[in-house]
N, C-alpha and C positions, 0 to 999 in steps of 0.2 A: 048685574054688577058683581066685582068680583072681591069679596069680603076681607077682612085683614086677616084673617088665618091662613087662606090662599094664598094672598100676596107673601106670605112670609113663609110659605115652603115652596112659591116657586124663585126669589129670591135664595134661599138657601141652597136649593138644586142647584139654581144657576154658578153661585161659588163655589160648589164641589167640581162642577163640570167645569169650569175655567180657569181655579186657583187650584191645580193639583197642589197637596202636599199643605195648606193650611190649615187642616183640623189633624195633621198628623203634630203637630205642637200641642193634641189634649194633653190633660194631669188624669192620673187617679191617685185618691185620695185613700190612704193607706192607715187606717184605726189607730189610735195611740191604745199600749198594749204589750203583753210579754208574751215572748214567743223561744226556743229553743234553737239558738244561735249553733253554727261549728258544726262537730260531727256527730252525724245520722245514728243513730243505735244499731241501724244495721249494714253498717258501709266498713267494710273491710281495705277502704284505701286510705282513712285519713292521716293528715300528715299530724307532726306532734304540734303546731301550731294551731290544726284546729279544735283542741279541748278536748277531753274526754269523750267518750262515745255514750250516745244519748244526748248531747246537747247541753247548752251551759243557758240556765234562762238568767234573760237581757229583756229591760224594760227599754220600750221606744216610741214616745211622744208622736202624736198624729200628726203625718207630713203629705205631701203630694209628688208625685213622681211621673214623668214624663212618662206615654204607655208608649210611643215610638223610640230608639238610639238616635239622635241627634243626625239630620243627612244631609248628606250635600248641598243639596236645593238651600237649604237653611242659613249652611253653615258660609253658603259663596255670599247671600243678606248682609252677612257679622261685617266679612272683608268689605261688602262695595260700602259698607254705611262705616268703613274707618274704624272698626272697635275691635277684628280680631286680624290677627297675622295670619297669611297665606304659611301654612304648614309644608311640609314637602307634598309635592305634588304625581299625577300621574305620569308628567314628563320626566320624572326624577327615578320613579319607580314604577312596577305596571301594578303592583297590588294597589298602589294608594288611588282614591277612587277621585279626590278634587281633581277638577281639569280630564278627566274620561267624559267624552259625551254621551253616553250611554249609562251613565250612573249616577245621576239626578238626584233617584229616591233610594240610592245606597250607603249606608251607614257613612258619615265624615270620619277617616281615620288618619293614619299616617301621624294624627294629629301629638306636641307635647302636653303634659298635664296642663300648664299654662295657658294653651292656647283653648283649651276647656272651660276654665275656671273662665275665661276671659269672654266668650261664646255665650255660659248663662248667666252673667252679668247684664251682661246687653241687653237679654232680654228679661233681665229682674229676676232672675233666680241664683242657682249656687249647686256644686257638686254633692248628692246625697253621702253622705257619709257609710260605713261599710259598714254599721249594724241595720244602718236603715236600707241599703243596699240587699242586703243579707233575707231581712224580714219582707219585703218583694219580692224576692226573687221566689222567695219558699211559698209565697202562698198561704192556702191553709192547709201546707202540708209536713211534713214532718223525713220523708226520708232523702235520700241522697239524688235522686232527682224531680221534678216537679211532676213527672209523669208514671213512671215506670221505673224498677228495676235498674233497667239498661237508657242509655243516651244512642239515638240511631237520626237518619234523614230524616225521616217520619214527622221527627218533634223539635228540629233544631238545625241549623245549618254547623255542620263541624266536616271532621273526617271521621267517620265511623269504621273505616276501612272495609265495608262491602258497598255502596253503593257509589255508581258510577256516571257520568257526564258526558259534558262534549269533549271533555280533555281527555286523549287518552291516556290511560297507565294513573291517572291523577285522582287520588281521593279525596283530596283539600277543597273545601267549599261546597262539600256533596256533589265532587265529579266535577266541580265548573273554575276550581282554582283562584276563588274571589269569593268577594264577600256576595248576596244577595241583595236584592229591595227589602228593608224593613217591613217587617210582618208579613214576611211569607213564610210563616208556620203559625198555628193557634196560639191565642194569649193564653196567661196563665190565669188563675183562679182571681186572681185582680185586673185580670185585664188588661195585664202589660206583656208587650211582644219583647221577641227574642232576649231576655234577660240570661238566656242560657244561648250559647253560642253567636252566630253573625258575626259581632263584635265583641272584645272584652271591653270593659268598659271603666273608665278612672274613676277612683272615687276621692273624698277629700282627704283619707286618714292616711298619715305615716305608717308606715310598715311597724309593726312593733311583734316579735313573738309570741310573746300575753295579752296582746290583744283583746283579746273575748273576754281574758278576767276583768280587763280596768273596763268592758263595758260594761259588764255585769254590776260593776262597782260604782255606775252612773256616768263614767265617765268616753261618753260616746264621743268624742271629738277624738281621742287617742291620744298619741306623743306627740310636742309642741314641735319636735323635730326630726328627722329624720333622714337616712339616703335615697330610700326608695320609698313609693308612693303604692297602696293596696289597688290592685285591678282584679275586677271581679264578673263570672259568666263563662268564662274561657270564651272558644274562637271559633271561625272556618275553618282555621287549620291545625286545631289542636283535639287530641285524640279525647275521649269519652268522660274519662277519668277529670280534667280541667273541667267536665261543663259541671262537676256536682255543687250542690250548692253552697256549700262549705267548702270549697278548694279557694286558697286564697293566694293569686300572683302577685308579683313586684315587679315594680320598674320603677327605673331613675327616673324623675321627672322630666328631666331634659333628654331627646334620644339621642343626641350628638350623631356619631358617624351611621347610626342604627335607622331603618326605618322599622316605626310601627304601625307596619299594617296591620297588625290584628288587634289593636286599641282605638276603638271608637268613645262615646260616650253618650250620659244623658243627661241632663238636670232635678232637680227638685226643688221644693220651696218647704 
């Protein structure tokens, strides 16, 4: 006879093998804890919104964090169960990945901050916020990228501008001019994929210049308003410098005449 521990890893198999892409919805669970937010003590690019050099420390309450960017497969879920709006599409653009049949298990982008927000609701969560963002992404570690010195293919889907694809002439996407399958490069020291490049990714807070002071000062949620919305991780197709981990982009919430293919996203709770 075949005892209940069997039964319950050959049921488990069986869901890996037939439900691709449902245990790409895990969390990790990320320590409440201060860590040195901004810019790297030895990063010679930061901009003046990321704080002084060395780091500005920022306390951030223990949260969980999606380890996969939010994909397709997931995100097409939101739409047929009525809870999120079809975004611009692949018929609309060739970067955006909804509606490609071939990119399934590729980061959902193209996507507005709203139609985010609206995605991990559904499934009972909420946009990480960019200190909590921030302290993710870094790990347990301290300089301007998660790995190394430099940002190349090796450790992140971007344009590093040497390495090359099936596109010719094309460095965006490491050579392939699109985004990737999620975690196709190693997790970080938490065990969350591509947090640096694939997709940038939306967070909840208002763009605010001081920033990092008012979280310092406890107050992680940021400005009650704003124009533009923090996006963090940089891209496939943005050069080395966007993936560190203190570079901090903006966008409108709404992309109006814009697409954004290179803003994906993820959740937290």
């Amino acid at each position: 006879m075949i005892n209940n521990k069997v039964k319950l890893f050959l049921l488990l198999t069986s869901l890996i093998t037939f439900m691709p892409g449902l245990f790409a919805a895990s969390m990790t669970t990320i320590p409440a804890g201060t860590f040195l937010m901004g810019c790297s003590a030895d990063d010679p690019s930061c901009d003046a919104d990321e704080g002084p050099k060395g780091g500005t420390s920022v306390f951030v309450p223990a949260f969980q964090i999606d380890t996969h960017e939010v994909t397709v497969e997931q995100y097409m879920k939101c739409i047929k169960a009525g809870k999120c709006n079809r975004p611009k599409d692949h018929a609309r653009n060739q970067y955006c990945n909804i509606g490609a049949e071939d990119r399934q298990h590729h980061p959902a982008n193209c996507v507005d901050w709203q139609d985010a927000v609206d995605y991990c609701k559904h499934v009972g969560k909420r946009l990480p916020n960019e200190a909590e963002w921030e302290k993710a992404a870094r790990g347990t570690t301290t300089s301007r990228y998660p790995w190394v010195e430099k940002a190349n293919c090796r450790y992140a889907i971007l344009d590093d501008k040497v390495t090359t694809g099936s596109v010719k002439g094309e460095g965006d996407g490491c050579g392939e001019d699109r985004t990737w399958p999620v975690g196709s490069r190693a997790p970080n020291s938490f065990n969350l994929y591509d947090m640096h490049g694939n997709a940038g990714e939306w967070t909840s807070t208002w763009y605010s210049k001081d920033g990092i002071e008012q979280y310092a000062e406890g107050n992680l949620a940021g400005p009650d308003n704003g124009k533009q919305r923090v996006v963090r991780g940089g891209s496939w197709d943005e050069d080395p410098p966007n993936l560190r981990s203190s570079f901090r982009n903006v966008k409108p919430p709404v992309s109006g005449d814009k697409i954004y293919g290179s803003i994906g996203f993820r959740c937290a709770r």
